[in-house]
C-alpha positions as CSV (number, residue, x, y, z in Angstrom):
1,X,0.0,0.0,0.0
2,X,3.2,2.6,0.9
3,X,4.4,1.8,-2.6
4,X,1.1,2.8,-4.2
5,X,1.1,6.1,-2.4
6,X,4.8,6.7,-3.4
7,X,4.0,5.6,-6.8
8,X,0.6,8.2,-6.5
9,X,2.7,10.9,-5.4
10,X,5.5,10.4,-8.0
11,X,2.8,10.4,-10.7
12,X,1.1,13.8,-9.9
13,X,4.4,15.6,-8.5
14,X,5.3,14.8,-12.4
15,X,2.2,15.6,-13.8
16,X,2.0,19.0,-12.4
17,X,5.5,19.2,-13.4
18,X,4.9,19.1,-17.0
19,X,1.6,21.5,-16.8
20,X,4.0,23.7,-15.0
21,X,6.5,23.0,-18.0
22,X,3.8,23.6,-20.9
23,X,4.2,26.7,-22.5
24,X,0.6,29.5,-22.8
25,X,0.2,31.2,-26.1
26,X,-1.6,33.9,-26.1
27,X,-2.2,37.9,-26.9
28,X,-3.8,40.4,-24.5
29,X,-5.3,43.3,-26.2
30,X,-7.2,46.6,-25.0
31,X,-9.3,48.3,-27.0
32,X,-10.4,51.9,-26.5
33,X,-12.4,54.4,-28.3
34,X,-11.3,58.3,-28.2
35,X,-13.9,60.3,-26.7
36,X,-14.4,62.0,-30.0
37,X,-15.1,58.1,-31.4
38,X,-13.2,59.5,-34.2
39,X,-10.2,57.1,-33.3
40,X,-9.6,53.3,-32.1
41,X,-6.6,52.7,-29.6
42,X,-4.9,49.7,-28.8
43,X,-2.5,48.2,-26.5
44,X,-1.9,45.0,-27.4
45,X,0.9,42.6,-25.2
46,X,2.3,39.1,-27.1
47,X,5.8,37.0,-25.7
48,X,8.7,38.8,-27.6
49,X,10.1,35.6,-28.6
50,X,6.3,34.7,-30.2
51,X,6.5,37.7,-32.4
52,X,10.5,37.7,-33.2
53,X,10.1,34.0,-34.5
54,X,6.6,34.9,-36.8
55,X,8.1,38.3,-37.9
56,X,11.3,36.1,-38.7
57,X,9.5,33.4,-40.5
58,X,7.2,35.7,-42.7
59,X,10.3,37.9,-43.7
60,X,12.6,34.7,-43.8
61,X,15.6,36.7,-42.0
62,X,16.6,36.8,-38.6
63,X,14.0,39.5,-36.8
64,X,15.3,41.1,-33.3
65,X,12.8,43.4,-31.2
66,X,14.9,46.6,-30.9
67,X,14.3,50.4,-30.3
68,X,14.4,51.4,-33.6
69,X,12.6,52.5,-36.4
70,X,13.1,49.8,-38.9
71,X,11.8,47.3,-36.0
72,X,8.8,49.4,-35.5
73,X,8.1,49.2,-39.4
74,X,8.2,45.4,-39.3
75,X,5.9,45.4,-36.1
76,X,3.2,47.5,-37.9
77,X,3.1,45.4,-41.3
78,X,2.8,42.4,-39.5
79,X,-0.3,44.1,-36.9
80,X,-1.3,45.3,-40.7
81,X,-1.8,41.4,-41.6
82,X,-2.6,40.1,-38.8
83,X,-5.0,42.6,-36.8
84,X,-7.5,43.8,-39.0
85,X,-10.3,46.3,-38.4
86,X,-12.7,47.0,-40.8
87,X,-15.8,48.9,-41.3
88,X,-19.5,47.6,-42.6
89,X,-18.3,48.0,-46.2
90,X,-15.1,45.7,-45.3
91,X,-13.1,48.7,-46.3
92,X,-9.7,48.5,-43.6
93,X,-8.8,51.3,-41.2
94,X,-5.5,52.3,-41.3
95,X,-3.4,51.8,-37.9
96,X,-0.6,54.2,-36.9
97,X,2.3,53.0,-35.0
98,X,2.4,54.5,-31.5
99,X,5.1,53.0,-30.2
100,X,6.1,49.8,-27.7
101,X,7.5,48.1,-24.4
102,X,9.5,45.4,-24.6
103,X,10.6,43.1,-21.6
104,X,11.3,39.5,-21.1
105,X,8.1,38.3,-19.7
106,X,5.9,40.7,-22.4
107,X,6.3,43.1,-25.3
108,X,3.5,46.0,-25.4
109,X,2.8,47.4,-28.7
110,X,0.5,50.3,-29.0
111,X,-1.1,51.5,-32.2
112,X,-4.2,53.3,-33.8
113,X,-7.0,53.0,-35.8
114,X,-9.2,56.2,-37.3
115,X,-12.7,55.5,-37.6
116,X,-13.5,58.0,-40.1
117,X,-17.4,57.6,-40.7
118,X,-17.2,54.0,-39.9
119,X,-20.9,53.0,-37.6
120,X,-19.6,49.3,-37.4
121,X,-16.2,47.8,-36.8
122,X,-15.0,44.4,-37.3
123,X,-11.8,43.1,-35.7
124,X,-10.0,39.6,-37.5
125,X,-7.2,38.6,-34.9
126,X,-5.4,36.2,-36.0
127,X,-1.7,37.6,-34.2
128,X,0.5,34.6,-33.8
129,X,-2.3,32.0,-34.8
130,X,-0.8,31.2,-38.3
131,X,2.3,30.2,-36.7
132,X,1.1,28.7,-33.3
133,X,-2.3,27.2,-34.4
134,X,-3.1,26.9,-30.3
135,X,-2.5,30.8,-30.2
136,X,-5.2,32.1,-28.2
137,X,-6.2,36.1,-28.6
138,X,-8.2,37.9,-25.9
139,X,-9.3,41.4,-26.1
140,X,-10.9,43.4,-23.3
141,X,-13.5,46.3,-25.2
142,X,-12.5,48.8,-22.7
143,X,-15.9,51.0,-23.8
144,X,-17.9,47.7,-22.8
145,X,-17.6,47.5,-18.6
146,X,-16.1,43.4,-18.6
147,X,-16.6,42.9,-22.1
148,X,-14.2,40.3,-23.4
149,X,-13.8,38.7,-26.8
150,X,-11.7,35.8,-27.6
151,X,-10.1,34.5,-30.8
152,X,-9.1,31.5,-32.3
153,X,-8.2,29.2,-35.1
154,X,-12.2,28.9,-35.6
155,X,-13.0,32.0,-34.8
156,X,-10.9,34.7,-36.1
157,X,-13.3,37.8,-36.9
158,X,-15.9,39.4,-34.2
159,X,-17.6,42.8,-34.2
160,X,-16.0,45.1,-31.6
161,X,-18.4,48.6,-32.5
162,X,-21.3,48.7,-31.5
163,X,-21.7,45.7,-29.5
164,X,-24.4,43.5,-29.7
């Protein structure tokens, strides 16, 4: 019977080992509107290494996050790719690089979107999901008190403006 127990113990001190051990993918986003509604802003936080090895694997060179501007350039085409907000006529909005944060446990990159005359928004993210299929998206509608959306493999496009 003491050698089951041992055996028991062994078993789940190893299991919770290699939960401990298995890696999360996912994004955080926020998502604001200006008070003006004439703008959409985002702060959006993934793993630098995440982001380095997609960046690197879509431009097929070695990508580093840095603090300069040709980094910033290759953040924003890949957001333009892989974060897209549209309007009702599918028409994209444009995002303008703000800027970013970047430390070991999370990079912050902030950008934004105009509205223009735009009544409904759409948002596809699908950040990291082409290269980490488990990726998992959330976004927190700041203008929605403890609205949260999440985004996957099967679901990749939701309406952020107005909500339902």
């Amino acid at each position: 019977m003491k050698k089951i127990k041992i055996g028991l113990m062994c078993l789940l001190m190893g299991l919770t080992y290699i939960v401990k051990a298995h890696p999360q993918h996912a994004s955080y986003a926020e998502i604001s509107f200006s008070d003006d509604n004439k703008h959409i802003q985002v702060a959006l936080r993934v793993i630098p290494e995440d982001i380095e090895n997609a960046i690197s694997q879509l431009e097929q060179q070695t990508f580093v996050l840095k603090g300069d501007e040709t980094t910033d350039t290759y953040l924003l085409n890949y957001l333009k790719q892989s974060f897209l907000l549209t309007n009702e006529y599918k028409q994209k909005l444009a995002l303008s690089w703000l800027g970013k944060e970047v430390k070991y446990e999370g990079a912050w990159l902030y950008f934004t979107a105009a509205l223009k005359d735009a009544s409904t928004v759409y948002l596809q993210n699908n950040v990291l999901i082409r290269w980490q299929p488990a990726y998992i998206n959330h976004v927190k509608l700041i203008h929605a008190a403890d609205h949260s959306l999440v985004f996957t493999r099967k679901k990749l496009k939701q309406k952020i403006w107005p909500l339902p």
